[in-house]
N, CA, C and O atoms as a Tinker XYZ file with bonds, in Angstrom:
   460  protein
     1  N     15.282000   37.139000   -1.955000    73     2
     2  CA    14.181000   36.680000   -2.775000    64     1     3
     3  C     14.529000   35.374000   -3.478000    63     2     4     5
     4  O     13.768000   34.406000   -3.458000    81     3
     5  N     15.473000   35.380000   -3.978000    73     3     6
     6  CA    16.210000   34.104000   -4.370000    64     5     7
     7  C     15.875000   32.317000   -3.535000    63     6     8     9
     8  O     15.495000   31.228000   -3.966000    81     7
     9  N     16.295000   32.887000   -2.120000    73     7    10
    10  CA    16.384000   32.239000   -1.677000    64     9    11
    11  C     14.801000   31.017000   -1.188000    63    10    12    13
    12  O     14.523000   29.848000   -0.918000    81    11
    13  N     14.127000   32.575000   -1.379000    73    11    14
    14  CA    12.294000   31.819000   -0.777000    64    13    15
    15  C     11.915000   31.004000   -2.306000    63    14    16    17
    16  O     11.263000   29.961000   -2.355000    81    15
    17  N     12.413000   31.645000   -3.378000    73    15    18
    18  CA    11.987000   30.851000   -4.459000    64    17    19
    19  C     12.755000   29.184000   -4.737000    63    18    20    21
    20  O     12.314000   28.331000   -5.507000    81    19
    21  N     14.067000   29.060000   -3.816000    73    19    22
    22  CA    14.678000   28.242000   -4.190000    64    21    23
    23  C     14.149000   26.972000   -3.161000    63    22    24    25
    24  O     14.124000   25.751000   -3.312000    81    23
    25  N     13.719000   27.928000   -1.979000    73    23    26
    26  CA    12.889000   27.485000   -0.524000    64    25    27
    27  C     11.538000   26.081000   -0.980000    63    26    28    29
    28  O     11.299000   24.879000   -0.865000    81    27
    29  N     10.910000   27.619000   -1.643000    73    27    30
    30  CA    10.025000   27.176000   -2.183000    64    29    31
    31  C      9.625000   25.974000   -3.825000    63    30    32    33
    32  O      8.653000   25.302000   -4.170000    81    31
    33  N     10.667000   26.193000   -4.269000    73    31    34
    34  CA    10.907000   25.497000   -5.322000    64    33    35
    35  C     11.322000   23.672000   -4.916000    63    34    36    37
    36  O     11.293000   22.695000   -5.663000    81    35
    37  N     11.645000   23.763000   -3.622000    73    35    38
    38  CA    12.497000   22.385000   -3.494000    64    37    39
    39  C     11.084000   21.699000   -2.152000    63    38    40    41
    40  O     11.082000   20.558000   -1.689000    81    39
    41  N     10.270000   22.575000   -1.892000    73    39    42
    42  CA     9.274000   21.926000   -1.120000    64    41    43
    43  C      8.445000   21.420000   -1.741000    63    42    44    45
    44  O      7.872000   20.400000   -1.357000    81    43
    45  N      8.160000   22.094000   -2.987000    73    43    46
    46  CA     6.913000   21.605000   -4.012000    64    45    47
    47  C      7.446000   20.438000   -4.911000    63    46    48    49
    48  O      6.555000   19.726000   -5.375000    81    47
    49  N      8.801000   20.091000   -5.262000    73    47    50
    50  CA     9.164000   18.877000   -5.547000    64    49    51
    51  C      9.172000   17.653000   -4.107000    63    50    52    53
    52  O      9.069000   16.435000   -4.250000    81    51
    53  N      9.293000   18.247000   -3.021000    73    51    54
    54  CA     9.058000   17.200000   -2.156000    64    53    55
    55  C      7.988000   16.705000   -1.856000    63    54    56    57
    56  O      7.818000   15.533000   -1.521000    81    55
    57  N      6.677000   18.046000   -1.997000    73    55    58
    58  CA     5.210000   17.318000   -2.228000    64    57    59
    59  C      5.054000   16.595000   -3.005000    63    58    60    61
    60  O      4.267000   15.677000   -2.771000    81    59
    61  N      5.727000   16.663000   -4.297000    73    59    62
    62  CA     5.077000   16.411000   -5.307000    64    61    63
    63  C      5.594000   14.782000   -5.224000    63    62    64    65
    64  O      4.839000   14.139000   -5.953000    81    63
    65  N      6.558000   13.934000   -4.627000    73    63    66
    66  CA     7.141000   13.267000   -4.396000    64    65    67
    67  C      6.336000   12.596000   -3.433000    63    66    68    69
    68  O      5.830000   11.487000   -3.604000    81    67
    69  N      6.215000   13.437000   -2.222000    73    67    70
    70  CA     5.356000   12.661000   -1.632000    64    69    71
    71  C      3.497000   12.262000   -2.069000    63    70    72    73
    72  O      2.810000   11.503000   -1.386000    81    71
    73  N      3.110000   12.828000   -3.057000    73    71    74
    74  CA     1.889000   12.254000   -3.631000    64    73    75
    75  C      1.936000   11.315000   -4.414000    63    74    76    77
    76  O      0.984000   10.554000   -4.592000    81    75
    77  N      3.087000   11.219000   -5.024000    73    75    78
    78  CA     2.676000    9.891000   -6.002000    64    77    79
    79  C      4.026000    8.808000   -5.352000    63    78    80    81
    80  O      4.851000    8.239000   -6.067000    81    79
    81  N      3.964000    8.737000   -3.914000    73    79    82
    82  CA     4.476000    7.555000   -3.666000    64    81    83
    83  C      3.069000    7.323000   -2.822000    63    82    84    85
    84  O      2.847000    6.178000   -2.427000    81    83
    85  N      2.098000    8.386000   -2.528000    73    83    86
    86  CA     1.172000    7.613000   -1.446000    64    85    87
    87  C      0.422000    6.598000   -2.480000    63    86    88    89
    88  O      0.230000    6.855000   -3.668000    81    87
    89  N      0.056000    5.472000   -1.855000    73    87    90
    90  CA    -0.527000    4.268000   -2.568000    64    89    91
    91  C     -2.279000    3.796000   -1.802000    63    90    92    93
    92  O     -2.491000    2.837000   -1.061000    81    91
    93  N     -3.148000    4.671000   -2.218000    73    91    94
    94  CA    -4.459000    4.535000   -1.513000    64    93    95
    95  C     -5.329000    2.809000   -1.882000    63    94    96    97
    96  O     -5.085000    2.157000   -2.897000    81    95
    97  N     -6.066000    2.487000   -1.074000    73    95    98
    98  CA    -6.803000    1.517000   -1.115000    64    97    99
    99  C     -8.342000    2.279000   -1.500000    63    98   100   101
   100  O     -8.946000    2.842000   -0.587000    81    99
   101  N     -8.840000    2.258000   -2.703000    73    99   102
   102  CA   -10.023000    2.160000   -3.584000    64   101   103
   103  C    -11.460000    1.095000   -3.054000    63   102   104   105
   104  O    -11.806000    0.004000   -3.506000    81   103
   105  N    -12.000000    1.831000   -2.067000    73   103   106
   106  CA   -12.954000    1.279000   -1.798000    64   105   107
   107  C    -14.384000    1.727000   -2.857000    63   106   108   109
   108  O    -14.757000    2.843000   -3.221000    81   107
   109  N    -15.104000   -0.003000   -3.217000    73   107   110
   110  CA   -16.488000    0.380000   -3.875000    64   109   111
   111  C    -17.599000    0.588000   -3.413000    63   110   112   113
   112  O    -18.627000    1.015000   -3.939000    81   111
   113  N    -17.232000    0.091000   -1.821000    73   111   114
   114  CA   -18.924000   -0.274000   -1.355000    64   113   115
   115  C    -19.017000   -1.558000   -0.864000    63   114   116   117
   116  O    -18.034000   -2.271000   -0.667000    81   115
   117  N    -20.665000   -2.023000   -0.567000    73   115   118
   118  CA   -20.860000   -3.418000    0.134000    64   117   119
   119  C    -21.715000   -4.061000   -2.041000    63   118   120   121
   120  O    -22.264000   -3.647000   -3.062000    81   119
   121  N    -21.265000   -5.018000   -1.484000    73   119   122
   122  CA   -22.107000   -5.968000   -2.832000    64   121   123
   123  C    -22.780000   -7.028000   -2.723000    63   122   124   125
   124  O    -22.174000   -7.816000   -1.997000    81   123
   125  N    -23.805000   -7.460000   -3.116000    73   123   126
   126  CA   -24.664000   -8.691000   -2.954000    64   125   127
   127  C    -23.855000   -9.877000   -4.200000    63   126   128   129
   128  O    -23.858000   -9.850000   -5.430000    81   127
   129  N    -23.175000  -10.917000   -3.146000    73   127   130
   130  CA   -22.954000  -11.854000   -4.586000    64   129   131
   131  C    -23.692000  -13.212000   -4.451000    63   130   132   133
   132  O    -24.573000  -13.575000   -3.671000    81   131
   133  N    -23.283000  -13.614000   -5.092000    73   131   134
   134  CA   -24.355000  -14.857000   -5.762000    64   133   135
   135  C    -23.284000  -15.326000   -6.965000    63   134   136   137
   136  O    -23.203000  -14.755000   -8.053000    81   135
   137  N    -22.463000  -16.500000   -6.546000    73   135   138
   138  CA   -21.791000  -17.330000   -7.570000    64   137   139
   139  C    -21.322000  -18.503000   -7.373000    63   138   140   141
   140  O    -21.698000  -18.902000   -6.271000    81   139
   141  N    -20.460000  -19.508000   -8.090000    73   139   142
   142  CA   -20.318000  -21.042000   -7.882000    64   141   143
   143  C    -19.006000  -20.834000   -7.201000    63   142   144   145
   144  O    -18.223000  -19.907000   -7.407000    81   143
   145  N    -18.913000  -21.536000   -6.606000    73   143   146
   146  CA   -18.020000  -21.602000   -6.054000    64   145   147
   147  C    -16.305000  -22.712000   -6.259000    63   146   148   149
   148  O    -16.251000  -23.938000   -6.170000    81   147
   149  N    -15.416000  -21.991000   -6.470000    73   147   150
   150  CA   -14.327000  -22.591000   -7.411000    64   149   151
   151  C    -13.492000  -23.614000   -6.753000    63   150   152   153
   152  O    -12.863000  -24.581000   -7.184000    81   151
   153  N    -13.676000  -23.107000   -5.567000    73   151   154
   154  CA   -12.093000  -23.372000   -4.815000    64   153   155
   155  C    -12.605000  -22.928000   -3.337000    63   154   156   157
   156  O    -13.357000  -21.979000   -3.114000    81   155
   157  N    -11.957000  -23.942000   -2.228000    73   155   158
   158  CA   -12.392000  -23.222000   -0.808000    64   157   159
   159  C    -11.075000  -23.723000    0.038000    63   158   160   161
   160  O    -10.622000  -24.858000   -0.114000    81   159
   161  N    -10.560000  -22.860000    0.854000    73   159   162
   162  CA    -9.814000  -23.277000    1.256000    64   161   163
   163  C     -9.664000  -22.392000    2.416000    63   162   164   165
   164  O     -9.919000  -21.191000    2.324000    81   163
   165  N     -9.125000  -23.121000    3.869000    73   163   166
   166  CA    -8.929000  -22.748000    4.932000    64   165   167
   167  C     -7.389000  -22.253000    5.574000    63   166   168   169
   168  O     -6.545000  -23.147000    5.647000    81   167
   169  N     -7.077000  -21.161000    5.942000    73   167   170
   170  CA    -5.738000  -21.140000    6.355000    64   169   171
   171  C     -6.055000  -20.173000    7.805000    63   170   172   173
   172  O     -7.045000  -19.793000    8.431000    81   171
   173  N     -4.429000  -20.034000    7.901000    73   171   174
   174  CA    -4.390000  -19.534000    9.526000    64   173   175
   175  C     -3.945000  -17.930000    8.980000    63   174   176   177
   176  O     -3.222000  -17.951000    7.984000    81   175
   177  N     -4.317000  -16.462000    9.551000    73   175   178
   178  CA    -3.702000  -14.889000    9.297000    64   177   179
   179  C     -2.288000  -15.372000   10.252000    63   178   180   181
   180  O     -1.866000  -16.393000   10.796000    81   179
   181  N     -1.809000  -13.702000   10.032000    73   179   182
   182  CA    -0.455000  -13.706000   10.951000    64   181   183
   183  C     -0.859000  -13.739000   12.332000    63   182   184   185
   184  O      0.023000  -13.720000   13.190000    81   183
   185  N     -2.015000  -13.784000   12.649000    73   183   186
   186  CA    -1.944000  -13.864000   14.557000    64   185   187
   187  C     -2.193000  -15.387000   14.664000    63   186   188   189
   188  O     -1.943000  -15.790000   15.800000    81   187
   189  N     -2.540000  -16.186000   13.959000    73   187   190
   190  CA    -2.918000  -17.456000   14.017000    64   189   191
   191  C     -4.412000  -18.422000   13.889000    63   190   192   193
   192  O     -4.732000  -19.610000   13.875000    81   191
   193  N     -5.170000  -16.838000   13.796000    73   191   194
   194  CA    -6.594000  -17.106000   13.567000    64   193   195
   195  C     -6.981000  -17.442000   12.153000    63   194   196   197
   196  O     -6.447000  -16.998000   11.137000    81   195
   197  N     -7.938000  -18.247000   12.225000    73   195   198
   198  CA    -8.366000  -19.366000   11.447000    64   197   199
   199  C     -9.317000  -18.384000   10.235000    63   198   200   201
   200  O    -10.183000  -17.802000   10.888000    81   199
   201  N     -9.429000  -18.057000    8.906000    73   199   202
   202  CA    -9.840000  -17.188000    7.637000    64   201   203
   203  C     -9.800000  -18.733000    6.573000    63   202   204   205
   204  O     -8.948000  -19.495000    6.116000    81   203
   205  N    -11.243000  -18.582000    6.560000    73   203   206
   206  CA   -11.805000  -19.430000    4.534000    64   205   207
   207  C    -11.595000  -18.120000    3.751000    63   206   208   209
   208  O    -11.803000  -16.908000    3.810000    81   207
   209  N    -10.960000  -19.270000    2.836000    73   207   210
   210  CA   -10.664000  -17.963000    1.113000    64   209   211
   211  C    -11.772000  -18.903000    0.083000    63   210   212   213
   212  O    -11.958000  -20.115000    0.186000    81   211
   213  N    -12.200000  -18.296000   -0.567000    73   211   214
   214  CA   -13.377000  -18.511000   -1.299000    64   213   215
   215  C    -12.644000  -18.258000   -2.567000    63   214   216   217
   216  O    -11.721000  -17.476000   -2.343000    81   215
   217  N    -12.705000  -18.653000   -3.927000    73   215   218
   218  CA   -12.622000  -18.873000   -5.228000    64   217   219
   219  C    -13.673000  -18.717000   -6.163000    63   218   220   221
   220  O    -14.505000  -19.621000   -6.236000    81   219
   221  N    -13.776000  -17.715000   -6.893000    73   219   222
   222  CA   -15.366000  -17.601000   -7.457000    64   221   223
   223  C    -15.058000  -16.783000   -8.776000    63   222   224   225
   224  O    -14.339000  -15.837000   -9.098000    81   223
   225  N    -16.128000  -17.780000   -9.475000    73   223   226
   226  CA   -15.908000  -16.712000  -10.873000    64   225   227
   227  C    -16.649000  -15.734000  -11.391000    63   226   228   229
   228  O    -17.796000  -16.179000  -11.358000    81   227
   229  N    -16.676000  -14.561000  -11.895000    73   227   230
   230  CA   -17.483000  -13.819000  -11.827000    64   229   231
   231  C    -17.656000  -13.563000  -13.155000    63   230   232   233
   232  O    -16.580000  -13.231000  -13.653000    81   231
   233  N    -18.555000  -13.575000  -13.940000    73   231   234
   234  CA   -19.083000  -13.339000  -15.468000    64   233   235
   235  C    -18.748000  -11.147000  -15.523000    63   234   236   237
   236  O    -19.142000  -10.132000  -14.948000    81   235
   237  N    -17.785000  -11.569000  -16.637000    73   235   238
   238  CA   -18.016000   -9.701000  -17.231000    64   237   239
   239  C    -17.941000   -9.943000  -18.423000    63   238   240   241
   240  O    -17.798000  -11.009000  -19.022000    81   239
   241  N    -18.091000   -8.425000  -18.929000    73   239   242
   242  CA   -17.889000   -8.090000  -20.167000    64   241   243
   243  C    -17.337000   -6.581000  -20.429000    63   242   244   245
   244  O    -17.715000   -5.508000  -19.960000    81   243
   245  N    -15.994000   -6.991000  -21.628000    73   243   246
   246  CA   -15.625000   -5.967000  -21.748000    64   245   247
   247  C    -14.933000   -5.259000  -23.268000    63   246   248   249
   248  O    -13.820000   -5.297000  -23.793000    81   247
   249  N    -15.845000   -4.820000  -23.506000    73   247   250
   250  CA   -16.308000   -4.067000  -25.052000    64   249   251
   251  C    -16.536000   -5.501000  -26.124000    63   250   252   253
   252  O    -15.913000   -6.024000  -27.048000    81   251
   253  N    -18.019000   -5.786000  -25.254000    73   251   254
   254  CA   -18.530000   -6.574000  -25.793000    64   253   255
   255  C    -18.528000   -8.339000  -25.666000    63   254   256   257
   256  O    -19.275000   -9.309000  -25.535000    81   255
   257  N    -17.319000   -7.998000  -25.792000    73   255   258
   258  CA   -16.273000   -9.992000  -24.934000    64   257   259
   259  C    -17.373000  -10.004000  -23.736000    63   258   260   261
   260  O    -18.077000   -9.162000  -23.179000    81   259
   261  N    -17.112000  -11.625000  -23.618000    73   259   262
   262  CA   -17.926000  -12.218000  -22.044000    64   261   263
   263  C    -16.674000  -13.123000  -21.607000    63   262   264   265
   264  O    -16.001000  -13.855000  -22.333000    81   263
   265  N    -16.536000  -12.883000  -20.234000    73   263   266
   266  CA   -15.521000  -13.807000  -19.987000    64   265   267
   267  C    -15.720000  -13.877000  -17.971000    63   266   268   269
   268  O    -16.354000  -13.130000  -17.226000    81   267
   269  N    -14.920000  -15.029000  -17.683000    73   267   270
   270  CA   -15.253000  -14.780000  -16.637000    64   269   271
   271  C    -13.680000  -14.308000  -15.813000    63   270   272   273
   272  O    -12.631000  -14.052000  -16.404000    81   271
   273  N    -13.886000  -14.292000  -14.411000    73   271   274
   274  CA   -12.764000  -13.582000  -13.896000    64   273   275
   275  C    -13.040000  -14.082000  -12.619000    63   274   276   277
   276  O    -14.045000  -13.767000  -11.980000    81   275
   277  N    -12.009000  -15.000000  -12.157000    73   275   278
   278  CA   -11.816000  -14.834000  -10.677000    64   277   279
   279  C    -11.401000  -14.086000  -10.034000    63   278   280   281
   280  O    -10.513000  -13.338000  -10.443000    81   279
   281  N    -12.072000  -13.987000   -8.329000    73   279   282
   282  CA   -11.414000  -13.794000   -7.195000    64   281   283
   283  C    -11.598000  -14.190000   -6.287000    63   282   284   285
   284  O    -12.485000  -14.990000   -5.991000    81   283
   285  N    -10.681000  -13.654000   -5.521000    73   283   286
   286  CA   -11.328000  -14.103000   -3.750000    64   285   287
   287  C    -12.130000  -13.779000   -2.805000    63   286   288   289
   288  O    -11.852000  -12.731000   -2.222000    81   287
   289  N    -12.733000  -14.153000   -2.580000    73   287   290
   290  CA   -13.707000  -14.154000   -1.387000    64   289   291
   291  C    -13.153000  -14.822000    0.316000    63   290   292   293
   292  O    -12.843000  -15.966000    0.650000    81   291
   293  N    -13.209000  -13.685000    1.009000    73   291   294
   294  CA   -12.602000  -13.830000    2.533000    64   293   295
   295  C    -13.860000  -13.931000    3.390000    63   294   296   297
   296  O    -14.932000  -13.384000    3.131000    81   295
   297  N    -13.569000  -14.762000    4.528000    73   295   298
   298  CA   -14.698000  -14.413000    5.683000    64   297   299
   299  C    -13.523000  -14.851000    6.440000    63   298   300   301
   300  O    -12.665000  -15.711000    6.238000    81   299
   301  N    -13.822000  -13.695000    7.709000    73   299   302
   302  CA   -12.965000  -13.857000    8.712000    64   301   303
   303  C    -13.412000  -14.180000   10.196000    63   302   304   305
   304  O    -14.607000  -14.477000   10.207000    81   303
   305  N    -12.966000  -14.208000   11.163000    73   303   306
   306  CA   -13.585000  -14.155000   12.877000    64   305   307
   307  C    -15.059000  -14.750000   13.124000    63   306   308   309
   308  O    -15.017000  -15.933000   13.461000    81   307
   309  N    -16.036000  -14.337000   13.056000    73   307   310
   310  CA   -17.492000  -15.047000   13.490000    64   309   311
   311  C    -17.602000  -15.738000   12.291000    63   310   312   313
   312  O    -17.989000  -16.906000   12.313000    81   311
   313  N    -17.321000  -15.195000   11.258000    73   311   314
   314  CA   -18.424000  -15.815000    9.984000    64   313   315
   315  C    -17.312000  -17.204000    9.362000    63   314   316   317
   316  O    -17.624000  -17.740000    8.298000    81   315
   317  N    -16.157000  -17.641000   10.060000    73   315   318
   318  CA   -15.431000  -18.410000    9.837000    64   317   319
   319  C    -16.042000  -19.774000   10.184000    63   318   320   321
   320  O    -15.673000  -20.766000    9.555000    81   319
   321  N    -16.898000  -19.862000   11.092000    73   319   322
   322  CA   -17.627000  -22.025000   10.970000    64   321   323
   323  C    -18.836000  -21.605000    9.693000    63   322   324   325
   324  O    -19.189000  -22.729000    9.336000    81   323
   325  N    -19.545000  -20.713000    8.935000    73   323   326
   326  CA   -20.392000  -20.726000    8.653000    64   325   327
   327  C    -19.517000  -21.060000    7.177000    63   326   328   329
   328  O    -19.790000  -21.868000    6.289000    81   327
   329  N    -18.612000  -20.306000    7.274000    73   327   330
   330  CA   -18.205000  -20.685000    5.838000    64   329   331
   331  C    -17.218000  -21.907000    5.648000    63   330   332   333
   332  O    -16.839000  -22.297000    4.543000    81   331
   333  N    -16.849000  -22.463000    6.856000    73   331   334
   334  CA   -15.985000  -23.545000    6.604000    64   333   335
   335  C    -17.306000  -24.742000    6.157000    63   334   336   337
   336  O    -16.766000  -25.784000    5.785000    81   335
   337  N    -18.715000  -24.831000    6.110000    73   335   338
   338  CA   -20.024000  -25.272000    5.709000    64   337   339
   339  C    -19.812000  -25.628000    4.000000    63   338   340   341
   340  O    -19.962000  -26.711000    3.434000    81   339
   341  N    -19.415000  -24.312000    3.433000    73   339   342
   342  CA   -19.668000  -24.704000    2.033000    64   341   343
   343  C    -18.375000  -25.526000    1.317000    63   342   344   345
   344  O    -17.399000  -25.871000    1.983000    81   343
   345  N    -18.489000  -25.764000    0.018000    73   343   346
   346  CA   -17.867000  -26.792000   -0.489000    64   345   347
   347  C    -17.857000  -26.452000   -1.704000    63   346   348   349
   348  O    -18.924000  -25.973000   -2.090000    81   347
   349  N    -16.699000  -26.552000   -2.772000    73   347   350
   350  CA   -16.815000  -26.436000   -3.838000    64   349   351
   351  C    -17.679000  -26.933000   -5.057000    63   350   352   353
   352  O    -17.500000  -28.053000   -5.534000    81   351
   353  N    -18.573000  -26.105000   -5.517000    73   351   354
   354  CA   -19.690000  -26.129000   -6.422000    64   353   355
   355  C    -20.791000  -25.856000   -6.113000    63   354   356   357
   356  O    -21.815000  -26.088000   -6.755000    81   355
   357  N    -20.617000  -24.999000   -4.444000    73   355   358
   358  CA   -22.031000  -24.793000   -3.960000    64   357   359
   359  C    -22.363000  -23.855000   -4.742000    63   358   360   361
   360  O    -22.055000  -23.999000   -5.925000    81   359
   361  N    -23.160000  -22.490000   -4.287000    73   359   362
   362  CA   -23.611000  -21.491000   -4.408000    64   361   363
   363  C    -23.458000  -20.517000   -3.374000    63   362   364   365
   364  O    -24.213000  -20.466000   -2.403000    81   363
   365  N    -22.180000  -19.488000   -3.624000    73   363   366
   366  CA   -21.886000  -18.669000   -2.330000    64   365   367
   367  C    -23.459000  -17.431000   -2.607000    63   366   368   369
   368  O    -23.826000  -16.964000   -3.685000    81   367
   369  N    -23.922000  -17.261000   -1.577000    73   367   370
   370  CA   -24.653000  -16.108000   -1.311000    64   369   371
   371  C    -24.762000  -15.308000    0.069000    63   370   372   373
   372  O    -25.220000  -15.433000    1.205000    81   371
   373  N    -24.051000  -14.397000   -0.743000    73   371   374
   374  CA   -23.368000  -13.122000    0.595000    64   373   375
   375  C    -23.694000  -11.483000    0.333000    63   374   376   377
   376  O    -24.002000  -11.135000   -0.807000    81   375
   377  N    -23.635000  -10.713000    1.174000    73   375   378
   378  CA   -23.239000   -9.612000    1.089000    64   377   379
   379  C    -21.727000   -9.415000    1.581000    63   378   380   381
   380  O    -21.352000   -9.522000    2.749000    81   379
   381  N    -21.070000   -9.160000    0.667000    73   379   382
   382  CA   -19.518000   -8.685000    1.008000    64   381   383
   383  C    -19.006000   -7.095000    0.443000    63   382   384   385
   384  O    -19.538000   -6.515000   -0.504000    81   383
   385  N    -17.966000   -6.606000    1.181000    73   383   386
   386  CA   -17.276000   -5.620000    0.710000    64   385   387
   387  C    -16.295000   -5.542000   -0.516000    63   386   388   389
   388  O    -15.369000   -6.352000   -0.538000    81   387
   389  N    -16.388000   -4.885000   -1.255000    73   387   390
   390  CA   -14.976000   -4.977000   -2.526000    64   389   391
   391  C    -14.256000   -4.184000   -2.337000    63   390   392   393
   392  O    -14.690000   -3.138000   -1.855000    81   391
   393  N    -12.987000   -4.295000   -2.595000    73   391   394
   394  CA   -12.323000   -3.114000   -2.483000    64   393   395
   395  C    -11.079000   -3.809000   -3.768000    63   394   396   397
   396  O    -10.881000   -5.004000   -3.986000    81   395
   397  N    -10.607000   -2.989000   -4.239000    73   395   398
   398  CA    -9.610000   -2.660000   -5.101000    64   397   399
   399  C     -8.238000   -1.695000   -4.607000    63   398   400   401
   400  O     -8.285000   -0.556000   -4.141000    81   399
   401  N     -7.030000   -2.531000   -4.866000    73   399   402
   402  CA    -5.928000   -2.000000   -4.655000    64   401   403
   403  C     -5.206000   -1.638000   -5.818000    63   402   404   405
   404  O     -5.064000   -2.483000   -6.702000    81   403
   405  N     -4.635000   -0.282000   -5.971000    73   403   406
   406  CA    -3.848000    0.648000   -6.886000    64   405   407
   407  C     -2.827000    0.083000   -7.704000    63   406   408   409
   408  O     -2.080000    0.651000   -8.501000    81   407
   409  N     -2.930000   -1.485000   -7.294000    73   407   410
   410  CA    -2.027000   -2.541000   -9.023000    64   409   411
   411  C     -3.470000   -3.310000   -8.995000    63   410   412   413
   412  O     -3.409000   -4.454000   -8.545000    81   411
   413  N     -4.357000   -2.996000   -9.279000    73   411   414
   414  CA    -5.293000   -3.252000   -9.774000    64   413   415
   415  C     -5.722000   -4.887000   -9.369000    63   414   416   417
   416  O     -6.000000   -5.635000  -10.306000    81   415
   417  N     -5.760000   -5.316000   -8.226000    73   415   418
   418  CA    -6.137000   -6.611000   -7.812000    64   417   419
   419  C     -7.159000   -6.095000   -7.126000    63   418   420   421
   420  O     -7.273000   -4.961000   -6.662000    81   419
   421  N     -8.116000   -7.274000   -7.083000    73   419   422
   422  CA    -9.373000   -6.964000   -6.289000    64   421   423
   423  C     -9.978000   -8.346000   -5.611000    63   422   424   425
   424  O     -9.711000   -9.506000   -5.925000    81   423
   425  N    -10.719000   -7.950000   -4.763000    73   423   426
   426  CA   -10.701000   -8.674000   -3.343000    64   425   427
   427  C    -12.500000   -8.529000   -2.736000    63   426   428   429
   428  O    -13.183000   -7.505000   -2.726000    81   427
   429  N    -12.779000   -9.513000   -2.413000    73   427   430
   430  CA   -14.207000   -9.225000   -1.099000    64   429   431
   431  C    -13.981000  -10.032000   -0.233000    63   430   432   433
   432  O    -13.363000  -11.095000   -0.169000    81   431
   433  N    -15.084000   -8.840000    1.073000    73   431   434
   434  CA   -14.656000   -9.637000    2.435000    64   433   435
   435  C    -16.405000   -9.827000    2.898000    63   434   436   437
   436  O    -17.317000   -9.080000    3.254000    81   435
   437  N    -16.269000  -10.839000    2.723000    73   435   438
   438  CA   -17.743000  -11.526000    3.389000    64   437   439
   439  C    -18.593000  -10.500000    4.576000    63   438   440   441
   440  O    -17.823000  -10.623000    5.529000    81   439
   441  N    -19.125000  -10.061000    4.807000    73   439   442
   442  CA   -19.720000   -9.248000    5.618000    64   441   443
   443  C    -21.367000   -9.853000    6.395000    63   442   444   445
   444  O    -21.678000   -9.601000    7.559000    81   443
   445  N    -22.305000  -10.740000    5.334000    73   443   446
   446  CA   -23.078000  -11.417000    5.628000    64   445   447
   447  C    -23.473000  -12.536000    4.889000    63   446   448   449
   448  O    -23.925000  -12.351000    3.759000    81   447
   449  N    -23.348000  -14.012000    5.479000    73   447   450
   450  CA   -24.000000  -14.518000    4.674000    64   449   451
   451  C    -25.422000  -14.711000    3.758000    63   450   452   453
   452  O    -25.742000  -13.522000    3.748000    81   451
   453  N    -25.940000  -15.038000    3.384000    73   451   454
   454  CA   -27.487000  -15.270000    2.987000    64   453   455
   455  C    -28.065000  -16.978000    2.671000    63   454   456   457
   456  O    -27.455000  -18.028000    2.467000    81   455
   457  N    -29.170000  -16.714000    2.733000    73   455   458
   458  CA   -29.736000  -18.196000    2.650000    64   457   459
   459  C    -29.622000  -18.570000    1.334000    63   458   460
   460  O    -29.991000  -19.689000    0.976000    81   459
C-alpha cells in the first residue's frame, strides 16, 4: 500500500509539473481595425518569404487613464502586395486576428483588407 501511495504521490507532482510548464497561445477572435498607421516595414520569415509589419496605435483606457498602445500588425502570403500599398500615416482598415501570448504581448494578423 505504501508503495501505490508513493506511486501515486510522485505522478501527481509530475502532472502537476507538467501543467504549469505548458505555455498556451490565448486566442480572442477576428477584429475589425481602423487606425493610423505608425511605422511600415517589410522583411523576409525564416523560409524567405516576403511579410509587411504594420505599427499602429491603439487608444485604451485603463481605470479611467486614456493612453495609447502599440502593436503590430502582420499580413502575410497573398495579402503581402496589397499591403506593401500603404504608407505611414495612412489609415489601416482590416479585419485581422488577435491573439495574445502568456507574457502578455499581443499581436494581429491581417486576415482582410477593407476599403
Amino acid at each position: 500500500m505504501k508503495t501505490f501511495g508513493k506511486c501515486f504521490a510522485i505522478l501527481a507532482i509530475i502532472a502537476l509539473i507538467g501543467v504549469s510548464l505548458y505555455t498556451p497561445v490565448y486566442a480572442a477572435g477576428d477584429e475589425q481595425l481602423q487606425a493610423k498607421i505608425d511605422l511600415v516595414t517589410t522583411q523576409l520569415d525564416v523560409n524567405g518569404r516576403p511579410y509587411v509589419r504594420f505599427i499602429i496605435g491603439q487608444q485604451r483606457t485603463l481605470n479611467g487613464v486614456k493612453y495609447t498602445r502599440t502593436l503590430p500588425v502582420m499580413a502575410f502570403g497573398d495579402l503581402v502586395a496589397k499591403a506593401k500599398t500603404y504608407k505611414k500615416g495612412d489609415t489601416l482598415k482590416c479585419i485581422a486576428s488577435f491573439r495574445q501570448l502568456p507574457d502578455g504581448r499581443q499581436s494581429y494578423t491581417v486576415i482582410k483588407f477593407l476599403k
